[in-house]
C-alpha positions as CSV (number, residue, x, y, z in Angstrom):
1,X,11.7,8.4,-46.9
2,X,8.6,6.5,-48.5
3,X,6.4,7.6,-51.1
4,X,5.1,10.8,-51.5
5,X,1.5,12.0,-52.0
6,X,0.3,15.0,-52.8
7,X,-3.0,16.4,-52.1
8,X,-4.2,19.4,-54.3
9,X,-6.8,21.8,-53.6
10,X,-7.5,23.6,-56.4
11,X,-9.5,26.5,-54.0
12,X,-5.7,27.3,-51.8
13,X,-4.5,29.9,-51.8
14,X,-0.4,28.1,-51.0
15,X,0.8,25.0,-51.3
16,X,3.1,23.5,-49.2
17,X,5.3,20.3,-49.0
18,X,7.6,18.9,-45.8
19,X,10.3,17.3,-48.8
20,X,12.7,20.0,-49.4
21,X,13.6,18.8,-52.3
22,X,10.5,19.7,-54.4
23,X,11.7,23.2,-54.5
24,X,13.9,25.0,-57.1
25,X,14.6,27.2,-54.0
26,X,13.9,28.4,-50.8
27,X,14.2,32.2,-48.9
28,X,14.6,33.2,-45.3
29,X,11.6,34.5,-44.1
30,X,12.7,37.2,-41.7
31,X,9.2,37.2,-39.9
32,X,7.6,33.5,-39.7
33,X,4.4,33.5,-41.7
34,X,1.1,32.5,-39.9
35,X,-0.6,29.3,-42.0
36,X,-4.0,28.6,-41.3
37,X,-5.5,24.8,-42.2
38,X,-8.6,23.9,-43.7
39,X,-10.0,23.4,-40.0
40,X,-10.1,27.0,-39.8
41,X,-9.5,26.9,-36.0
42,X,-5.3,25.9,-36.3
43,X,-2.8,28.4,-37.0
44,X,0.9,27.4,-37.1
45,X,4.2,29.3,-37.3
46,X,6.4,28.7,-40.0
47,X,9.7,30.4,-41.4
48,X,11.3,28.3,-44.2
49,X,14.9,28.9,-45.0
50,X,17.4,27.7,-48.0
């Protein structure tokens, strides 16, 4: 995998990364969470396990 970037928005209210190994650790989510992006419009689905 190449480089990295992060992109920080000081006004969110989560964080969120796609490189697993950022984390100290992870839970199962037994119900995924709904994420809405800064569009406003998109939700996606999304139950992170570790």
């Amino acid at each position: 995998m190449g480089k990295t970037e992060w992109l920080v928005d000081s006004g969110a209210s989560s964080h969120m990364t796609s490189v697993r190994d950022k984390f100290l650790s992870m839970k199962e989510l037994k119900t995924p969470v709904r994420i809405t992006i800064a569009d406003g419009s998109t939700q996606l689905k999304w139950a992170p396990s570790g």
